[in-house]
N, CA and C atoms as a LAMMPS dump frame, in Angstrom:
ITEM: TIMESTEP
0
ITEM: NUMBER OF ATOMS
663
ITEM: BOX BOUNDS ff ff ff
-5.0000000000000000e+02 5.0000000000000000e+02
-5.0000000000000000e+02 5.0000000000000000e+02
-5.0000000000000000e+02 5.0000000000000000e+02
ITEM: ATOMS id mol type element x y z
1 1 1 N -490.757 150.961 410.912
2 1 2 C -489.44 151.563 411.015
3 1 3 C -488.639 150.948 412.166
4 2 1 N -489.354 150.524 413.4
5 2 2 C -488.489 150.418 414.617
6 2 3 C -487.957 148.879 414.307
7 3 1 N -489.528 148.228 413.855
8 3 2 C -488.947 146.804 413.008
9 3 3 C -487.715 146.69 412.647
10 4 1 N -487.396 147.484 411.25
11 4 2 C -486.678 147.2 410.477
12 4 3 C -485.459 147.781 410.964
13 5 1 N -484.915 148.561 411.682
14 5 2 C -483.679 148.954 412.38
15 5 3 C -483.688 147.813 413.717
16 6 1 N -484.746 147.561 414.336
17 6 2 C -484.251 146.039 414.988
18 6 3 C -483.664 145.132 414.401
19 7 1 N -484.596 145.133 413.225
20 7 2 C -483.808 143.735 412.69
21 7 3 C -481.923 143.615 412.054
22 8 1 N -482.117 145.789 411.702
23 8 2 C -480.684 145.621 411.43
24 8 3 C -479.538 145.337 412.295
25 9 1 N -480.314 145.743 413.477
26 9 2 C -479.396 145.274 414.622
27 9 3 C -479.039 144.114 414.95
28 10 1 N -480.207 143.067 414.403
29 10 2 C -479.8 141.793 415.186
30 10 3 C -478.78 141.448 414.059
31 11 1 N -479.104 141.694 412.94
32 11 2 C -478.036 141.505 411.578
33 11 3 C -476.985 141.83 412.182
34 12 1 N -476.435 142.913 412.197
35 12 2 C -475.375 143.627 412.949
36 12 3 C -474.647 142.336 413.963
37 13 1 N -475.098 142.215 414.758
38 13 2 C -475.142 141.105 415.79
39 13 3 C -474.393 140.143 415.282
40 14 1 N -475.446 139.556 414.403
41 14 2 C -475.307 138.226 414.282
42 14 3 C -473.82 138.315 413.427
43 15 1 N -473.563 139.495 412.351
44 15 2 C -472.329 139.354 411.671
45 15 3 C -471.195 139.163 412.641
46 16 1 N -471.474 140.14 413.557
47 16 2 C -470.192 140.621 414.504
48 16 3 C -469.735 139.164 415.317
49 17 1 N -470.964 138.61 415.423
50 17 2 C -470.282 137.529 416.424
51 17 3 C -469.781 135.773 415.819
52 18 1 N -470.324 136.105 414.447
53 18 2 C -469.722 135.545 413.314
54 18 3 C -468.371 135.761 413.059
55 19 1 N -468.121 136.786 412.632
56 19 2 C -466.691 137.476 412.769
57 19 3 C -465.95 137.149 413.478
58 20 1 N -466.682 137.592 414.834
59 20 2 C -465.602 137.21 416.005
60 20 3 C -465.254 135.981 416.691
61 21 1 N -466.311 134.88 415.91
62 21 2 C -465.789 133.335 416.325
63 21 3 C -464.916 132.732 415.008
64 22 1 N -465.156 133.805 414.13
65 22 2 C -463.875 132.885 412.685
66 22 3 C -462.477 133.767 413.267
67 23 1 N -462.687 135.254 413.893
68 23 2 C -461.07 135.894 413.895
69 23 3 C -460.189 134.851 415.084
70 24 1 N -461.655 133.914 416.057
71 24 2 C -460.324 133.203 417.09
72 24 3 C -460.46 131.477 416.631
73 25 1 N -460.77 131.421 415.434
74 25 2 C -460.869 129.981 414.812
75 25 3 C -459.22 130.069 413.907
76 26 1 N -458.424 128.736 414.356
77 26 2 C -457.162 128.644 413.838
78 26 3 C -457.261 127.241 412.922
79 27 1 N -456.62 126.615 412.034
80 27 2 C -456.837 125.793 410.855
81 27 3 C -455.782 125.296 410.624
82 28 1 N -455.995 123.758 411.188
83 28 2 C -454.865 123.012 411.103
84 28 3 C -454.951 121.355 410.576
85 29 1 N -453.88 121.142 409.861
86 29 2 C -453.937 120.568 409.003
87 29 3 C -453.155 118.952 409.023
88 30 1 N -453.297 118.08 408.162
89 30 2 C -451.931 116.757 408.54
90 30 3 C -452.406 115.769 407.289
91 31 1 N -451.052 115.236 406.727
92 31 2 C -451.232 114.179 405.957
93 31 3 C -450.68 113.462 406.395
94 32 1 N -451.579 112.266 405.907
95 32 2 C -450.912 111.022 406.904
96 32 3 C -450.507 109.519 405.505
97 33 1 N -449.078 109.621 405.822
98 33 2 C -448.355 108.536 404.8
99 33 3 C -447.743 107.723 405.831
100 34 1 N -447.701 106.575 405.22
101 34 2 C -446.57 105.225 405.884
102 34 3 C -445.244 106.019 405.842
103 35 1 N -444.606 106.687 405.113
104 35 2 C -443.171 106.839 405.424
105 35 3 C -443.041 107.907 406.2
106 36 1 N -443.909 108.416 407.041
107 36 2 C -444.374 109.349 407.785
108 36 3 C -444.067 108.522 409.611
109 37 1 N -444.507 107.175 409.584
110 37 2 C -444.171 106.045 410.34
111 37 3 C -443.011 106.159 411.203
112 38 1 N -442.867 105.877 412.488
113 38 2 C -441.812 105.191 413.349
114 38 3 C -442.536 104.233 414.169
115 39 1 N -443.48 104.108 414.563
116 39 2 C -444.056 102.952 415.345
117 39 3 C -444.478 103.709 416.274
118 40 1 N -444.798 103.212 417.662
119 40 2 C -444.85 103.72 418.713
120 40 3 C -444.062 103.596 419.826
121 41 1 N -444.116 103.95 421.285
122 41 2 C -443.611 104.281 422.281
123 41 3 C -443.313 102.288 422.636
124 42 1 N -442.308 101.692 422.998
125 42 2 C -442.337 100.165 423.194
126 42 3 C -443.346 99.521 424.142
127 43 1 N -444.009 98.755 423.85
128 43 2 C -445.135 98.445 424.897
129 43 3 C -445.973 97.079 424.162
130 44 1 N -446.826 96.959 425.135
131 44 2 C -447.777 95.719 424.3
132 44 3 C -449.317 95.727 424.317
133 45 1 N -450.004 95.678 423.483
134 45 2 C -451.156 95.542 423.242
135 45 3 C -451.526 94.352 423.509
136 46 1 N -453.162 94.012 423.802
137 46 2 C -453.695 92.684 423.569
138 46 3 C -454.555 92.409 422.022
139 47 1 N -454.317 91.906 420.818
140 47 2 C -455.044 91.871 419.62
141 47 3 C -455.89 91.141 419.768
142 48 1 N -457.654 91.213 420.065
143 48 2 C -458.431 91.028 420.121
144 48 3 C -458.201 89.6 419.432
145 49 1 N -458.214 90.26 418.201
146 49 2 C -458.551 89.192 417.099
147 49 3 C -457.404 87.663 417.297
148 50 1 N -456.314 88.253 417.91
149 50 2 C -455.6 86.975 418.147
150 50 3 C -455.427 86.584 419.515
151 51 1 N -456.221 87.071 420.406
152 51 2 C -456.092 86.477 421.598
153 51 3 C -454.548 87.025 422.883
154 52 1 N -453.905 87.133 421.888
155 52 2 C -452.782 87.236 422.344
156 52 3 C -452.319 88.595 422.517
157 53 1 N -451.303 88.862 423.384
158 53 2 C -450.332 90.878 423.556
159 53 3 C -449.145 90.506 422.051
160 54 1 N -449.21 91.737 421.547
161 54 2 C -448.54 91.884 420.619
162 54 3 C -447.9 93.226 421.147
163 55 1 N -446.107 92.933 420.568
164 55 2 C -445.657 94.285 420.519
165 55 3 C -445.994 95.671 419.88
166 56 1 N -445.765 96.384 420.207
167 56 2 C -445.917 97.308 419.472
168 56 3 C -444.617 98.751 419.66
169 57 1 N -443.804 98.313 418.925
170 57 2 C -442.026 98.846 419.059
171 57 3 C -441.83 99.727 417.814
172 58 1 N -441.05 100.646 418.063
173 58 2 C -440.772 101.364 416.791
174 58 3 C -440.738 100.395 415.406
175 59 1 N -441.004 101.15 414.516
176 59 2 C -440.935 100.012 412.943
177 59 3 C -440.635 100.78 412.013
178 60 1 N -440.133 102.004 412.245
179 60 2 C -439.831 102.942 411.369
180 60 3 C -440.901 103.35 410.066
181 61 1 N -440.384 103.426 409.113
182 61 2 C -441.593 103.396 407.683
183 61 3 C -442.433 102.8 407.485
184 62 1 N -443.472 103.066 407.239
185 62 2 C -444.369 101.33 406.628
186 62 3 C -444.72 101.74 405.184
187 63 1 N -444.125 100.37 404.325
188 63 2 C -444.74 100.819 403.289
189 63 3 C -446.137 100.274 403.191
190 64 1 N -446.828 101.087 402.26
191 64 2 C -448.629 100.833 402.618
192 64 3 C -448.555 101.812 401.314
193 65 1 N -450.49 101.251 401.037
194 65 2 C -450.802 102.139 399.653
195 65 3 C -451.861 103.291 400.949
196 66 1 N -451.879 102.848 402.048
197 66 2 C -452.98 104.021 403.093
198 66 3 C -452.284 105.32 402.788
199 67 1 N -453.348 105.956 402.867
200 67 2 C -453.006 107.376 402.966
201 67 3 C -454.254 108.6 403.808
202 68 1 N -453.906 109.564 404.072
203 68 2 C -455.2 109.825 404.896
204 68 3 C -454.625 111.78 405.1
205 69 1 N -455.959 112.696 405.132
206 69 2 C -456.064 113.88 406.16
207 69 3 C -456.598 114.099 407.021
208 70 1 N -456.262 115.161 407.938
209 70 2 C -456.509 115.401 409.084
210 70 3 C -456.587 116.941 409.231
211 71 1 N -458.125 117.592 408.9
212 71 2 C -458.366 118.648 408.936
213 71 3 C -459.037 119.003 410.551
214 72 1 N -458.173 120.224 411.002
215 72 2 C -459.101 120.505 412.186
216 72 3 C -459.088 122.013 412.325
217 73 1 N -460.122 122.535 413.415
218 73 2 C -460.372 124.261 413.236
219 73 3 C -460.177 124.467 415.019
220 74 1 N -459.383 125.041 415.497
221 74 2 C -459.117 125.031 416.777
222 74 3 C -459.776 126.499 416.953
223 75 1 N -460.95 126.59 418.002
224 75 2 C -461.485 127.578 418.461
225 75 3 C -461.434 128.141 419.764
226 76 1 N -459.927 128.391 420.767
227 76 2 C -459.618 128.742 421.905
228 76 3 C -460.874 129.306 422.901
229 77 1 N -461.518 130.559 422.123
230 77 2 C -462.821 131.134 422.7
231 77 3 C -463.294 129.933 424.243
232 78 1 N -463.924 128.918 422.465
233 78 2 C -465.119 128.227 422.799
234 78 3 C -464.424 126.984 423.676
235 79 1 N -463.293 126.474 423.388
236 79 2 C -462.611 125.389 424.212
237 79 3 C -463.226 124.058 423.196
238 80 1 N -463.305 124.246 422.298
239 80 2 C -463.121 123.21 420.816
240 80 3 C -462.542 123.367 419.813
241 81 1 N -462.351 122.337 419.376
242 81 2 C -461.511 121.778 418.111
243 81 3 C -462.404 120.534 417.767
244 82 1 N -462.499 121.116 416.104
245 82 2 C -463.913 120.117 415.408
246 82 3 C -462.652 119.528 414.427
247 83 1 N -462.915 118.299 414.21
248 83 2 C -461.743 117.769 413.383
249 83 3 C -463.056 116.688 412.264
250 84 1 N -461.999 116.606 411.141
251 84 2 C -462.499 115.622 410.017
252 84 3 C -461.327 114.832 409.516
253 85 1 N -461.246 113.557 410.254
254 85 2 C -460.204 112.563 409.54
255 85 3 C -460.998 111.6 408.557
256 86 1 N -460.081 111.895 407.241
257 86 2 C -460.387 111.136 406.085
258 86 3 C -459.319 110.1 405.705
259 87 1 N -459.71 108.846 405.566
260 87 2 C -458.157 107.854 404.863
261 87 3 C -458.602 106.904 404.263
262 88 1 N -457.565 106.186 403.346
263 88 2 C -458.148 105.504 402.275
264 88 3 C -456.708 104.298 402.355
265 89 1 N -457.356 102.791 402.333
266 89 2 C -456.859 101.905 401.898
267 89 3 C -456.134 101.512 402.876
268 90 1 N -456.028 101.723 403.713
269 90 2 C -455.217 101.701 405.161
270 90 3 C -455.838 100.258 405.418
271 91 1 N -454.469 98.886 405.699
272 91 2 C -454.777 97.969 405.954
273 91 3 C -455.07 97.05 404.813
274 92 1 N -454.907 97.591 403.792
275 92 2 C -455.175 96.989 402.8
276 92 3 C -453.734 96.489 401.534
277 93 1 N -452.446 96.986 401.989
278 93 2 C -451.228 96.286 401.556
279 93 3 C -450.985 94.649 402.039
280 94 1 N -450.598 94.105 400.853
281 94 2 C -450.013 92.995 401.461
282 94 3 C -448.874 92.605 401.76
283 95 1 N -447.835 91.827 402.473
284 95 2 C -448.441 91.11 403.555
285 95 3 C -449.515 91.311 404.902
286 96 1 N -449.18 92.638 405.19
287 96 2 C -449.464 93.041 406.589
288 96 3 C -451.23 93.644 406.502
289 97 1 N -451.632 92.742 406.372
290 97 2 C -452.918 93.492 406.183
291 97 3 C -453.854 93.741 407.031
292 98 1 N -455.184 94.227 407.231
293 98 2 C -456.038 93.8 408.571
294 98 3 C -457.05 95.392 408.14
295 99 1 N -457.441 95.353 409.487
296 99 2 C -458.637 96.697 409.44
297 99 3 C -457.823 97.472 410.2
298 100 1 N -458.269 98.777 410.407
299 100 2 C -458.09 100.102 411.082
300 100 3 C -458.854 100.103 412.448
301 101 1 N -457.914 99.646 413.361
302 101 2 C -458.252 99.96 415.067
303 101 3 C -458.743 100.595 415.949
304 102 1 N -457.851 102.245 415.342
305 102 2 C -458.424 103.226 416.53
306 102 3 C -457.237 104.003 415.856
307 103 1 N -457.401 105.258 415.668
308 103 2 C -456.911 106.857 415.292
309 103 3 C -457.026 107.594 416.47
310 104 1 N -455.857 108.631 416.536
311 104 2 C -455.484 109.516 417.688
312 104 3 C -454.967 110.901 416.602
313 105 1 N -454.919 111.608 418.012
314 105 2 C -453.749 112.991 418.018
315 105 3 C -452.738 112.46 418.878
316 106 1 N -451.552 112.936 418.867
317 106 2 C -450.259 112.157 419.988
318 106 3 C -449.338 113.38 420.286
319 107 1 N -449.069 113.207 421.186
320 107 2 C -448.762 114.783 421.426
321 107 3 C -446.627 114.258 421.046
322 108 1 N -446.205 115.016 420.318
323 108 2 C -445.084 114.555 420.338
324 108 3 C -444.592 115.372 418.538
325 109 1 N -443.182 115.192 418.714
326 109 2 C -442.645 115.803 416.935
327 109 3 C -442.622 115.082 416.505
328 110 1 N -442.241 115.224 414.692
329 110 2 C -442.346 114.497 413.571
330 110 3 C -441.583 113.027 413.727
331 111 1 N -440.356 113.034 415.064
332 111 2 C -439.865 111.768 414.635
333 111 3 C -440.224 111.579 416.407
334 112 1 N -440.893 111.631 417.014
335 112 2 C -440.647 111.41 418.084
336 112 3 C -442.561 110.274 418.131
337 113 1 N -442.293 109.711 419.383
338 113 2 C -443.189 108.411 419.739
339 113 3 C -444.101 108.836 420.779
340 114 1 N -444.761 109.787 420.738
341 114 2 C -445.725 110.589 421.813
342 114 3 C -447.283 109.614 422.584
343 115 1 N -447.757 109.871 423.592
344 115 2 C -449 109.593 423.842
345 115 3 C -450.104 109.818 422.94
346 116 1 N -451.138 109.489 423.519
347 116 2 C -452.556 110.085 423.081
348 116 3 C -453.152 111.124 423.536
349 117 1 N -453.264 112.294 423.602
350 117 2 C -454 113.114 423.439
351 117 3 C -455.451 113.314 423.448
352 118 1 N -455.823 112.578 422.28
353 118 2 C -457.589 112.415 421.722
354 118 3 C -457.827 111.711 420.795
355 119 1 N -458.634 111.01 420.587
356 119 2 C -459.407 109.904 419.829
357 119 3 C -460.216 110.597 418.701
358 120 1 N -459.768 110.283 417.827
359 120 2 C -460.397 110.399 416.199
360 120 3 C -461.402 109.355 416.255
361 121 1 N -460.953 108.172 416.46
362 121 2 C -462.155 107.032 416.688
363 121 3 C -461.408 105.644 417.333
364 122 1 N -462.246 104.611 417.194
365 122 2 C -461.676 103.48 417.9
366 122 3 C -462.462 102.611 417.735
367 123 1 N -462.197 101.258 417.279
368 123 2 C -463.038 100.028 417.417
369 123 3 C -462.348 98.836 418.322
370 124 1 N -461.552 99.553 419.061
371 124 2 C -461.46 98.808 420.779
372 124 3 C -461.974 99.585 421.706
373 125 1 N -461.761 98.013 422.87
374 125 2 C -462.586 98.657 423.541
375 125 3 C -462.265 99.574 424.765
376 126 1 N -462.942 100.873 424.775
377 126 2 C -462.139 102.112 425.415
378 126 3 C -462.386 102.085 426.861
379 127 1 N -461.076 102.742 427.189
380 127 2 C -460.742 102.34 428.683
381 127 3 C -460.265 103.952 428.847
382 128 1 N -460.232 104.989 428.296
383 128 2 C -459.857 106.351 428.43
384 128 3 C -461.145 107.176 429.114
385 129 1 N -460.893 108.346 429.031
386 129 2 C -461.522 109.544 429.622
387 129 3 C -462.512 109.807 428.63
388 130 1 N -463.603 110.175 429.672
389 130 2 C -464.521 111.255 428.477
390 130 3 C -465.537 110.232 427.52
391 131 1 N -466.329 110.659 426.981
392 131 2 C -467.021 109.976 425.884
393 131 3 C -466.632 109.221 425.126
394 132 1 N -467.254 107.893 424.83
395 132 2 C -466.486 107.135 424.22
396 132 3 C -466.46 107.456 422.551
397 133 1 N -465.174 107.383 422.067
398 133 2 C -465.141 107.619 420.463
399 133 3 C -466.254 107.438 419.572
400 134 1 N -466.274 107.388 418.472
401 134 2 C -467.316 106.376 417.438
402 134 3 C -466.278 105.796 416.51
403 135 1 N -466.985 104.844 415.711
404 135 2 C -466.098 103.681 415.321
405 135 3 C -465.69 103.796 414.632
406 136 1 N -464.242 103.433 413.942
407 136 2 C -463.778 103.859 412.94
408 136 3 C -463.635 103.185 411.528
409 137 1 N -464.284 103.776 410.294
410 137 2 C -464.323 102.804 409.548
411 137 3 C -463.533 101.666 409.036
412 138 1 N -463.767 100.858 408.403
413 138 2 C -462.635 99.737 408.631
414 138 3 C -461.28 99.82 407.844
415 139 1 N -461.653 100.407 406.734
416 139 2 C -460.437 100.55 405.756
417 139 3 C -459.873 102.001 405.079
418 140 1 N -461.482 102.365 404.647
419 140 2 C -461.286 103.503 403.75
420 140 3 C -463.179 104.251 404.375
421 141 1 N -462.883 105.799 404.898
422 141 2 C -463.707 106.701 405.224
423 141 3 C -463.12 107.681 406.365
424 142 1 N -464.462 108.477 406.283
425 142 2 C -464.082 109.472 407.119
426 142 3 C -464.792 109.375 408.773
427 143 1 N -464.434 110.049 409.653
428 143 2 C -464.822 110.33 410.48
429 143 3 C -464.715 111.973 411.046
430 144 1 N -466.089 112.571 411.726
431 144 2 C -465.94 114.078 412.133
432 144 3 C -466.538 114.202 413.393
433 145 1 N -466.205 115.305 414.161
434 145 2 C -466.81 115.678 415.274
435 145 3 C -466.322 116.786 416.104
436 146 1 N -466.257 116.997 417.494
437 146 2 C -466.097 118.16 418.262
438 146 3 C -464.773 117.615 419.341
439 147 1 N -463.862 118.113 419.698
440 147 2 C -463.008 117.698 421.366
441 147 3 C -463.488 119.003 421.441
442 148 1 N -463.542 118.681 422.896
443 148 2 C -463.707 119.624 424.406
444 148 3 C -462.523 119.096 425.055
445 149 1 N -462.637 119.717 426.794
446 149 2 C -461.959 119.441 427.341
447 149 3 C -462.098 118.448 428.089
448 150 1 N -463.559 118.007 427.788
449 150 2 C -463.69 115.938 428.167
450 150 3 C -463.08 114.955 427.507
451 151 1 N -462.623 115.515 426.32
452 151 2 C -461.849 114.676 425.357
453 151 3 C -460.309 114.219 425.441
454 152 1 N -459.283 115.169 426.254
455 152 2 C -458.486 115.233 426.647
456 152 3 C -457.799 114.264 427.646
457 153 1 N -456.7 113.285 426.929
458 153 2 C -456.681 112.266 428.03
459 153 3 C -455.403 112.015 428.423
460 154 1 N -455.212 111.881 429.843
461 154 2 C -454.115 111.966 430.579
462 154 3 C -452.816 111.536 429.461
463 155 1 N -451.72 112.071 429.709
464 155 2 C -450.632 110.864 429.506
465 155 3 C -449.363 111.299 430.42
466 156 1 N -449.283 110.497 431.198
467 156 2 C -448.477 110.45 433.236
468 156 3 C -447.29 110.631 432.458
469 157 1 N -446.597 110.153 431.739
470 157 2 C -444.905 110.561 431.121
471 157 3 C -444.857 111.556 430.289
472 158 1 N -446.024 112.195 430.448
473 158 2 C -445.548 113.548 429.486
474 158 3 C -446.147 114.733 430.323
475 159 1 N -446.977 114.544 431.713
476 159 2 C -447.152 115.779 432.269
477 159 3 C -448.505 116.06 431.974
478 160 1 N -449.402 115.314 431.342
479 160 2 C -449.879 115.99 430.481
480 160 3 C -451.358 115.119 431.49
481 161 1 N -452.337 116.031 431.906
482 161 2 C -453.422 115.298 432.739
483 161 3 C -454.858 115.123 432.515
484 162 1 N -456.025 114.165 432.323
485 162 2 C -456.791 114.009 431.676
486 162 3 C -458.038 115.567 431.797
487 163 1 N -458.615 116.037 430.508
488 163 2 C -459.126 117.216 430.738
489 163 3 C -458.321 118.761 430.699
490 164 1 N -457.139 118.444 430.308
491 164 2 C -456.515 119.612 430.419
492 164 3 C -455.984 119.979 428.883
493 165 1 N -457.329 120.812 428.167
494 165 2 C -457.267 121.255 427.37
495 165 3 C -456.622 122.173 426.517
496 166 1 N -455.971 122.738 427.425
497 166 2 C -454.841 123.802 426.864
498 166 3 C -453.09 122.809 426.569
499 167 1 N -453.52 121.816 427.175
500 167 2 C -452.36 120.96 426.914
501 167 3 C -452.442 120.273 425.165
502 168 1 N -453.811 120.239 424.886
503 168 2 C -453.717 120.458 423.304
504 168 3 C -454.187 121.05 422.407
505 169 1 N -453.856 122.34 422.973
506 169 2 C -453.669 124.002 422.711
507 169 3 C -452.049 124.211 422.081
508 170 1 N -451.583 123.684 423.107
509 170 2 C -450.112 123.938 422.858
510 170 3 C -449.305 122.657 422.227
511 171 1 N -450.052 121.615 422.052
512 171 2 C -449.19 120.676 420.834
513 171 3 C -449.516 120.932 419.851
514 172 1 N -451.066 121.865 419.446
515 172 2 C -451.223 121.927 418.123
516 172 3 C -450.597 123.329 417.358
517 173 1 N -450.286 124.059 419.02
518 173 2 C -449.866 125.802 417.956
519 173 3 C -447.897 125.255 418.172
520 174 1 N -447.629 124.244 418.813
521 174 2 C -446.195 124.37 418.977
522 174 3 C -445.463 122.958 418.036
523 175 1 N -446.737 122.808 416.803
524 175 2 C -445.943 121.587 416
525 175 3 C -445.948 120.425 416.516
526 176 1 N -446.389 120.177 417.688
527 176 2 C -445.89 118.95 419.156
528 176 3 C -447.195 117.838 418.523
529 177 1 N -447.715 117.467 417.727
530 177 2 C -449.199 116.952 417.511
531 177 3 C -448.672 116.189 415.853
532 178 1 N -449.257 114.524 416.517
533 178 2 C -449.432 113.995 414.796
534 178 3 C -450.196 113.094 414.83
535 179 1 N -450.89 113.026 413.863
536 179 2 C -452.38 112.269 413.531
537 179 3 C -451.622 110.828 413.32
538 180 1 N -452.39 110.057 413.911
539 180 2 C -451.972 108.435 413.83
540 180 3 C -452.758 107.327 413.653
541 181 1 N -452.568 106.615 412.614
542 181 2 C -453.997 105.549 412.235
543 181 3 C -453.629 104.067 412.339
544 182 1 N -453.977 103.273 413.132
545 182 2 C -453.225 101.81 413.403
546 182 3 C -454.369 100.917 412.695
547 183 1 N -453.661 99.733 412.737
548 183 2 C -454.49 98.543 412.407
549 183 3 C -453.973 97.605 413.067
550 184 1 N -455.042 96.717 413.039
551 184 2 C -454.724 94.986 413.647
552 184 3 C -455.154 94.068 412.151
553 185 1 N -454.811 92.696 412.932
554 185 2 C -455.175 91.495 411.619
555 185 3 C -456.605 91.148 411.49
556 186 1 N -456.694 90.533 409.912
557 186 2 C -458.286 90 410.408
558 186 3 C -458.382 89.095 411.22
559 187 1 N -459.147 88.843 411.316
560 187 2 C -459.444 87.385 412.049
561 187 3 C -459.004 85.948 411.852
562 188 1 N -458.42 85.287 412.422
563 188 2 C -457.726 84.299 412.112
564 188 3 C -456.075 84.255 411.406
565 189 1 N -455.708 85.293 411.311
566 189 2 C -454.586 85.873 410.466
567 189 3 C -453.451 85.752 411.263
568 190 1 N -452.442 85.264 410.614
569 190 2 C -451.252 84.678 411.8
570 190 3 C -450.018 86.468 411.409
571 191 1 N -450.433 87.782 410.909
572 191 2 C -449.849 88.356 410.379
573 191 3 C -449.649 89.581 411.877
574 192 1 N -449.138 90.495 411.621
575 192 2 C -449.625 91.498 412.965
576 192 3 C -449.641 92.798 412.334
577 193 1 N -450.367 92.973 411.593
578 193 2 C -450.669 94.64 411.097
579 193 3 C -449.564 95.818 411.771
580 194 1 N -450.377 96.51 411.716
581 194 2 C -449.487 97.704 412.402
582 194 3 C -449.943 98.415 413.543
583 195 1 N -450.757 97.611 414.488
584 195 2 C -450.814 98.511 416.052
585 195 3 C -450.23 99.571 416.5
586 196 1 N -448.764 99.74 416.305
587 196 2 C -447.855 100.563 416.322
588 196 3 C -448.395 101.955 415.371
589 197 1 N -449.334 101.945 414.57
590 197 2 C -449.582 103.086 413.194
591 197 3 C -448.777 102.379 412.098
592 198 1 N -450.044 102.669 411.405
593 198 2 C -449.308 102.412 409.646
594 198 3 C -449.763 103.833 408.699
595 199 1 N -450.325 104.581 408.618
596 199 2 C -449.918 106.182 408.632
597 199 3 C -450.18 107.122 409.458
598 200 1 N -449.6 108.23 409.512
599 200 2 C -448.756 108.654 409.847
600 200 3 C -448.881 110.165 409.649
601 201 1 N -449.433 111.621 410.333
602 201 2 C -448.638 112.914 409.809
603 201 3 C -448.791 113.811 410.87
604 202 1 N -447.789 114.745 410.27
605 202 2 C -447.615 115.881 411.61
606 202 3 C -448.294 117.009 411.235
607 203 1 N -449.097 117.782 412.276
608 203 2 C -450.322 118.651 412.547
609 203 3 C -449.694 119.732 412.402
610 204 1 N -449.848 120.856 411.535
611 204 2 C -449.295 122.027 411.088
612 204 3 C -450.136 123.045 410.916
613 205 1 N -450.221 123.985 411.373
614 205 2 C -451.39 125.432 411.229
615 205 3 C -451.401 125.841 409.55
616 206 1 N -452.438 125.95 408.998
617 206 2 C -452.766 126.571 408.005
618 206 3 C -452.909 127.789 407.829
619 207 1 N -451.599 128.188 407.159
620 207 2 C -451.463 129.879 407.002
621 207 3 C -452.509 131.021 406.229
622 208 1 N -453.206 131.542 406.927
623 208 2 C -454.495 132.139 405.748
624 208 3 C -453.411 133.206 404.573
625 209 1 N -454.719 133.585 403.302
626 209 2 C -454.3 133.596 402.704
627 209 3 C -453.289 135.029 402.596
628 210 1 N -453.683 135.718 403.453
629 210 2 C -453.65 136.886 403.13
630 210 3 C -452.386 136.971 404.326
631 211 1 N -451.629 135.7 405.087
632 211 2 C -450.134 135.798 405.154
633 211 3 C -449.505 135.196 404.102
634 212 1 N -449.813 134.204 403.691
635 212 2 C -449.511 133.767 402.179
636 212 3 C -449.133 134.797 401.331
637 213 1 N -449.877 136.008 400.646
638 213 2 C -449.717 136.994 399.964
639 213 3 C -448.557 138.209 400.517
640 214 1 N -448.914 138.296 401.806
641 214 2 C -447.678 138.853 401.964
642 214 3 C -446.283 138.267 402.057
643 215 1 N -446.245 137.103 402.537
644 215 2 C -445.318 136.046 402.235
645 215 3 C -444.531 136.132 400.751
646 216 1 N -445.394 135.756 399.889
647 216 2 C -444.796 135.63 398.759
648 216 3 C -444.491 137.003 397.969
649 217 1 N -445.695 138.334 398.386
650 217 2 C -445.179 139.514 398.291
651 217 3 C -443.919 139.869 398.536
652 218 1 N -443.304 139.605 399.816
653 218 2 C -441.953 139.917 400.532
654 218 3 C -440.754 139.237 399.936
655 219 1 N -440.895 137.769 399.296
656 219 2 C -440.068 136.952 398.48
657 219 3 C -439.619 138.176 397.646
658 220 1 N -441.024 138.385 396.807
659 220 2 C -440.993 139.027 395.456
660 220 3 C -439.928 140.218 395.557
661 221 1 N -439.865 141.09 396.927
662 221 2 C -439.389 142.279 396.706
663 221 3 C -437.481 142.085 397.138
């Protein structure tokens, strides 16, 4: 008997604190298209592959067949956000072709040219805060994992200081956040991909369902 009311307890338990890590888990979302595109902030990169600094200046749209999501679950409690970026074909239009570089969060609006934030992945070589990324596939796949507040990396023109996690707290509940996927050339390629990002989307909270229903309830009436 004492068994089995222990055990309901730990049941008990275990629901409650189940519960209570999905009621402070928030669900946010991003598609990422070329016409989604402005480039980035004006500046220059060095392209490995060509030896040389390449610009990297606004470019507005890109057309591209890439396309990609950006699912993440922001858990304030715990001081994580587990994300799963998926994309396909990225780097693979012609002329501008090449592999996939390195993916971010950027703290900034839909038309605006923001920093980095946090690393989805990267196949340069990292010079930021915190653990280094894992690599990002070259064309078409996914990548998943955890940010903390080691993940969090400075950016000096926006205020914004390495480790300070609530700083992307508040780009992701205030719209301020967009998923960004670049590429460089292959090797030997006299072309310059899109360093700047070639897709592209802005990070938006996923409304559960049951504001949805009242939502469309309230239309209805």
């Amino acid at each position: 008997m004492y068994r089995s009311m222990l055990a309901g307890a730990i049941l008990a338990a275990a629901v409650t604190a189940i519960s209570a890590a999905g009621a402070n888990a928030q669900q946010f979302t991003a598609n990422l298209k070329g016409v989604n595109e402005i480039g980035s902030i004006p500046t220059t990169v060095t392209i490995t592959t060509l030896g040389v600094a390449a610009p990297t200046t606004y470019t507005g749209a890109v057309l591209t067949d890439g396309t990609g999501t950006a699912n993440l679950v922001l858990n304030k409690m715990a001081g994580t956000v587990t994300f799963t970026l998926t994309y396909s074909n990225v780097g693979t239009t012609p002329p501008q072709t090449g592999t996939v570089s390195q993916a971010h969060i950027h703290f900034g609006k839909s038309r605006d040219s923001g920093g980095i934030l946090v690393f989805f992945c990267t196949n340069l070589n990292f010079a930021g805060t915190g653990p280094t990324p894992q690599a990002c596939p070259t064309n078409s796949g996914t990548v998943s994992g955890t940010w903390t507040k080691d993940n969090v990396q400075a950016i000096l023109g926006q205020n914004v200081v390495a480790g300070d996690f609530n700083a992307l707290v508040v780009a992701l509940e205030s719209n301020t956040a967009y998923a960004n996927v670049h590429t460089i050339p292959l090797p030997g390629a006299t072309n310059t991909a899109y360093p700047g990002g070639e897709i592209r989307g802005q990070v938006h909270e996923v409304e559960d369902q049951q504001g949805q229903d009242q939502n469309q309830q309230g239309n209805q009436n």
